[in-house]
C-alpha positions in Angstrom: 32.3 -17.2 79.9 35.2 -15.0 78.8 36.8 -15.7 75.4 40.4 -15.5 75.6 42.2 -12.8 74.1 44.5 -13.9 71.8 41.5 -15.6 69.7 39.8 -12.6 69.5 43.3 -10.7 68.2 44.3 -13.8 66.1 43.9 -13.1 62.4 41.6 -14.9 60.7 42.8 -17.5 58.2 42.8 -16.7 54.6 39.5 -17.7 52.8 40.4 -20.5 49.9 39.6 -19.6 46.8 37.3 -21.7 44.9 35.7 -21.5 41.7 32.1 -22.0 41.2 31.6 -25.4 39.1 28.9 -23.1 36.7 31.5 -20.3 36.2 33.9 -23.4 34.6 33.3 -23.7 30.8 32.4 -27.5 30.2 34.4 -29.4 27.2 31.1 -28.9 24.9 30.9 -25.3 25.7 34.3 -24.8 24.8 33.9 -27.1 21.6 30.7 -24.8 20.5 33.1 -21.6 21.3 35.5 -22.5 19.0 33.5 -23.7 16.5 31.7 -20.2 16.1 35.0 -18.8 15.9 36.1 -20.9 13.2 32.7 -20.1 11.6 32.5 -16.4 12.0 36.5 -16.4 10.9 35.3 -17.9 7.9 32.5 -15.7 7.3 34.9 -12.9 7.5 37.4 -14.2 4.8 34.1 -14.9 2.3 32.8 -11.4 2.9 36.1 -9.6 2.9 38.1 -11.7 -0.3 35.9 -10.3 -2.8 37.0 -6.2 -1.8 40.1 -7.7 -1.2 40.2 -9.2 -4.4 39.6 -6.0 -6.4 41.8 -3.6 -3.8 44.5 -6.2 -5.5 43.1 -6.1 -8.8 42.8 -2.6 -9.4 47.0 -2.1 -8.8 48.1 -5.4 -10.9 49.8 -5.2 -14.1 46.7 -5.7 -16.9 48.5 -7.9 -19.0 49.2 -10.2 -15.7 46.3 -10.0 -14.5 44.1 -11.2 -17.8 46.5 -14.2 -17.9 45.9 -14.9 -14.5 43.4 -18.0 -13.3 42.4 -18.8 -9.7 42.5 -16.8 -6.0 44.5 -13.3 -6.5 46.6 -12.8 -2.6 48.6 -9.9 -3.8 49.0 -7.8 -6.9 50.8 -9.2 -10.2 53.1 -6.4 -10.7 52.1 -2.6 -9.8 50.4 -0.5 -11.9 48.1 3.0 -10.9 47.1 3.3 -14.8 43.7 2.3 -14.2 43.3 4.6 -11.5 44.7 7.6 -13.8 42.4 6.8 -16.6 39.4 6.8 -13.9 40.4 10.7 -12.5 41.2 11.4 -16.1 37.3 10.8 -17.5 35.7 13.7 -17.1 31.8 11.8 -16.4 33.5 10.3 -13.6 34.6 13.7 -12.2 30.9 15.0 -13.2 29.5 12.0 -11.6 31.6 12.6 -8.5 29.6 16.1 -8.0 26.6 15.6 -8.7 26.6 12.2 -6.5 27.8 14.9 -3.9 25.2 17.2 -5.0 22.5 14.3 -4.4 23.9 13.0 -1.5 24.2 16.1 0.7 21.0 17.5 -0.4 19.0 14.8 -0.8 19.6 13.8 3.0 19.8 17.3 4.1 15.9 17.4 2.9 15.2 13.9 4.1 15.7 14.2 7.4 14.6 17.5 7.8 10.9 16.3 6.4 11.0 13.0 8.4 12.0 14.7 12.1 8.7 17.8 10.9 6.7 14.3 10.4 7.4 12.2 13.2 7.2 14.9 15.3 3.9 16.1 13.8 2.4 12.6 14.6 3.5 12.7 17.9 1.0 15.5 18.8 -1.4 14.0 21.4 -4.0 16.9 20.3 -3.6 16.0 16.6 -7.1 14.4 15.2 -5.7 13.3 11.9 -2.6 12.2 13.1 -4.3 8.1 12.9 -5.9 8.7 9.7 -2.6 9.9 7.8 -0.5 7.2 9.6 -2.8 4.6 8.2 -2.0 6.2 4.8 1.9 6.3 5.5 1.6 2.7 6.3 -0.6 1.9 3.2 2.0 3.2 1.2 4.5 1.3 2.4 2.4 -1.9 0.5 0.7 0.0 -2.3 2.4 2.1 -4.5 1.3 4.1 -8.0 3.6 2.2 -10.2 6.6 3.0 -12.2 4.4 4.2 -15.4 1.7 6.9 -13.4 5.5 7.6 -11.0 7.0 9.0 -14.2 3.3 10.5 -15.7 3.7 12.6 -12.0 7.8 13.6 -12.2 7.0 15.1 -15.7 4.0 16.6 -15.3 5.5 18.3 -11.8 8.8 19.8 -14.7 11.3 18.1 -13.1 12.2 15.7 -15.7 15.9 15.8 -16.9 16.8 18.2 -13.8 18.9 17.4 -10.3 15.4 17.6 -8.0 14.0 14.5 -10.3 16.4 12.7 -8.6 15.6 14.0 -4.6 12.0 15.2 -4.4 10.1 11.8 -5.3 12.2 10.1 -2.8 12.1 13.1 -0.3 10.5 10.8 2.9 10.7 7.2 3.4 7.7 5.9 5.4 10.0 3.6 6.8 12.1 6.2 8.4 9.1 8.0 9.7 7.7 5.3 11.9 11.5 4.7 13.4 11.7 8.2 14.2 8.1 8.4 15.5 8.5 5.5 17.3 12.1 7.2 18.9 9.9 10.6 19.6 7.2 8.6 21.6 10.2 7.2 24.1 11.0 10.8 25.1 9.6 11.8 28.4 6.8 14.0 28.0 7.3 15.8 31.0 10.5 17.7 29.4 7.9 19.2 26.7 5.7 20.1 29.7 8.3 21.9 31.1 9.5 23.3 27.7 6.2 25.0 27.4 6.0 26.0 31.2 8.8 28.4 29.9 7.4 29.1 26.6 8.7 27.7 23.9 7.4 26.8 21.0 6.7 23.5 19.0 9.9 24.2 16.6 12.0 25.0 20.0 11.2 21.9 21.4 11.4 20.0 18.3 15.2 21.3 18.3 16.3 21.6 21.4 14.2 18.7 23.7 13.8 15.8 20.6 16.6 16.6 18.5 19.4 16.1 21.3 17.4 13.2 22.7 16.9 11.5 19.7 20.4 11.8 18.1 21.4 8.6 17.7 18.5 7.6 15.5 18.8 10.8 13.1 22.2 9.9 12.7 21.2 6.4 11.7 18.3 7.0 9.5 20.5 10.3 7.9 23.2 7.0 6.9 19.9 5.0 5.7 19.5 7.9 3.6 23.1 8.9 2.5 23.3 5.5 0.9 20.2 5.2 -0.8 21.6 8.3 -2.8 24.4 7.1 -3.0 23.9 4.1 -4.6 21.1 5.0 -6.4 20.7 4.7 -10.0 17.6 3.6 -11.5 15.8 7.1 -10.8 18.8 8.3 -12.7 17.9 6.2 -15.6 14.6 6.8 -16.0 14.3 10.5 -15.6 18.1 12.0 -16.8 19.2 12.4 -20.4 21.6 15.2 -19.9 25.1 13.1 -19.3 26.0 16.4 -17.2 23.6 15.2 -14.5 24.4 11.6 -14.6 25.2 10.5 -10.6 28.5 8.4 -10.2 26.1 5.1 -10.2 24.8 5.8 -13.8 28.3 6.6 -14.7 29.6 3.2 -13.3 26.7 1.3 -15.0 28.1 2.1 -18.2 31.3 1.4 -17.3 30.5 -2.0 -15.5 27.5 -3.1 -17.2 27.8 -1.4 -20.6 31.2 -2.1 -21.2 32.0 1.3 -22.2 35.7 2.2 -21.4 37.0 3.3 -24.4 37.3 6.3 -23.8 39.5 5.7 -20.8 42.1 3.4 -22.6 45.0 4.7 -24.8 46.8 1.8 -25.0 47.4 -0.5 -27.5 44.4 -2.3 -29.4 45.2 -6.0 -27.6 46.0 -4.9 -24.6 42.5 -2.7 -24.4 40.6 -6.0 -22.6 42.6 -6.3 -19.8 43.3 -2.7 -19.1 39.6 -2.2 -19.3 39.1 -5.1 -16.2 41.6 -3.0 -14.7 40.0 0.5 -14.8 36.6 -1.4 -13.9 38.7 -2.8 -10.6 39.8 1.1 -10.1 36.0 2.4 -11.1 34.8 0.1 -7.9 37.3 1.1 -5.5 36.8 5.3 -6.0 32.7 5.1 -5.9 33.4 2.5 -2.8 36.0 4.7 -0.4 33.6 8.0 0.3 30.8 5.4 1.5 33.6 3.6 3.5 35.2 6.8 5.1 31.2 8.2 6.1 30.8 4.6 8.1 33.2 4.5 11.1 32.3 8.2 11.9 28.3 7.1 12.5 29.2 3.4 13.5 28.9 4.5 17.4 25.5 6.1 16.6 24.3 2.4 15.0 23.9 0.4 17.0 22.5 2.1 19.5 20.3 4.1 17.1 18.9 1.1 15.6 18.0 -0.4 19.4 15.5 2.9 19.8 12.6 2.2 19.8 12.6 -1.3 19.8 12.4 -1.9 23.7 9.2 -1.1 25.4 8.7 -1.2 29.3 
């Protein structure tokens, strides 16, 4: 039986479009949608008001502000005295350098020790690679104390110097077993090949883990950044020389001690509320470096952090 040949030539009619009934949000789906919206909005707003708040602070009017009560949208007045008196104080300045100082070299040692670590644990020839990870991990439970800590730093000469301040806290163990753990994913036959064509275990360690393992170190070197950062109480217990106070131990005195005579010249009732004013202008400049650093190694986070923590 022949089929006629205008049916074959006849276009086909247009398929109607229909949407699946599971691809349509139901009423409670889109009620639980918005109410997580509403909820993370209002997460944002707590988290966010109280930078916000001294951002707004920092560049009122002193006088204003102290006779000011309840939520502070926008600043009373505009004043950058408090943030003069901050870059006039010389310990801030000091601070500033030597938090530099910390910061750079302090991670510049840490990751360097924890990437010669995790890669020396790696080793599938290593026989005491087991034993000294059960150590790593036992110290992550036990430590010496704070007294037999401080006994060590001074006996070692590095009391009231800058490496008291780096060399106790050169490796975290932490750190270590991320980075181990991120050295274990990386295919084994690329270091068979390495040493096919003769390199050598710092070669590879540079130019086979390094590259593969980039977003991790970029993680764990943040991890690291700010912990020196924002670390103080090492400061306190092993620095006497002002001159090698980090920017924290500067702001504790400022914030905690009260101490910002020397950054006032004005006049004698006036001194309380300028001194909330330069505290406002003290958070802000030991915040911004720490908030410039994060959006150049936010791509590396997330996915850093994910390393490791998916096994097939």
């Amino acid at each position: 039986m022949s089929v006629p040949s205008e049916r074959i030539l006849a276009p086909a009619a247009p398929a109607r479009r229909t949407l699946r009934p599971g691809l349509r949000k139901s009423t409670g789906e889109k009620v639980f949608d918005t109410f997580n919206v509403l909820l993370l909005l209002a997460l944002v707003i707590v988290t966010f008001y109280p930078f916000y708040y001294v951002v707004v602070a920092s560049l009122s009017d002193p006088a204003r502000l102290a006779a000011h009560e309840g939520l502070l949208l926008w600043p009373l007045g505009f004043s950058t005295d408090a943030y003069r008196a901050v870059w006039d104080n010389p310990l801030i300045r000091s601070g500033y350098l030597n938090t530099l100082f910390y910061v750079v070299v302090g991670t510049a040692l840490n990751v360097l020790l924890t990437c010669l670590g995790a890669y020396a644990l790696t080793r599938p020839g290593l026989r005491v690679a087991k034993p000294v990870l059960l150590l790593i991990i036992a110290s992550m439970f036990f430590s010496g104390g704070l007294i037999p800590t401080f006994l060590l730093v001074k006996d070692l000469g590095l009391l009231d110097t800058r490496w008291a301040l780096i060399l106790p806290t050169a490796i975290s163990a932490w750190n270590l077993l991320i980075l181990k753990t991120a050295f274990e994913d990386v295919p084994r036959e690329l270091e068979e090949a390495a040493r096919i064509d003769g390199a050598s275990d710092l070669t590879i360690l540079r130019h086979v883990y390094l590259p593969l393992t980039l977003p991790t170190i970029a993680v764990i070197a943040l991890f690291y950044a700010v912990g020196h950062w924002n670390s103080y109480f090492s400061a306190l217990i092993y620095l006497k020389d002002r001159s090698l106070y980090p920017l924290q131990m500067v702001l504790q005195e400022i914030l905690v001690a009260n101490q910002t005579s020397d950054m006032m010249t004005g006049q004698a009732d006036d001194r309380e509320s300028i001194a909330a004013t330069i505290k406002y202008a003290t958070i802000i400049a030991a915040t911004l470096p720490i908030l410039f650093l994060y959006p150049f190694l936010q791509r590396y986070f997330v996915k850093g952090v994910m390393i490791g923590g998916v096994k097939e």
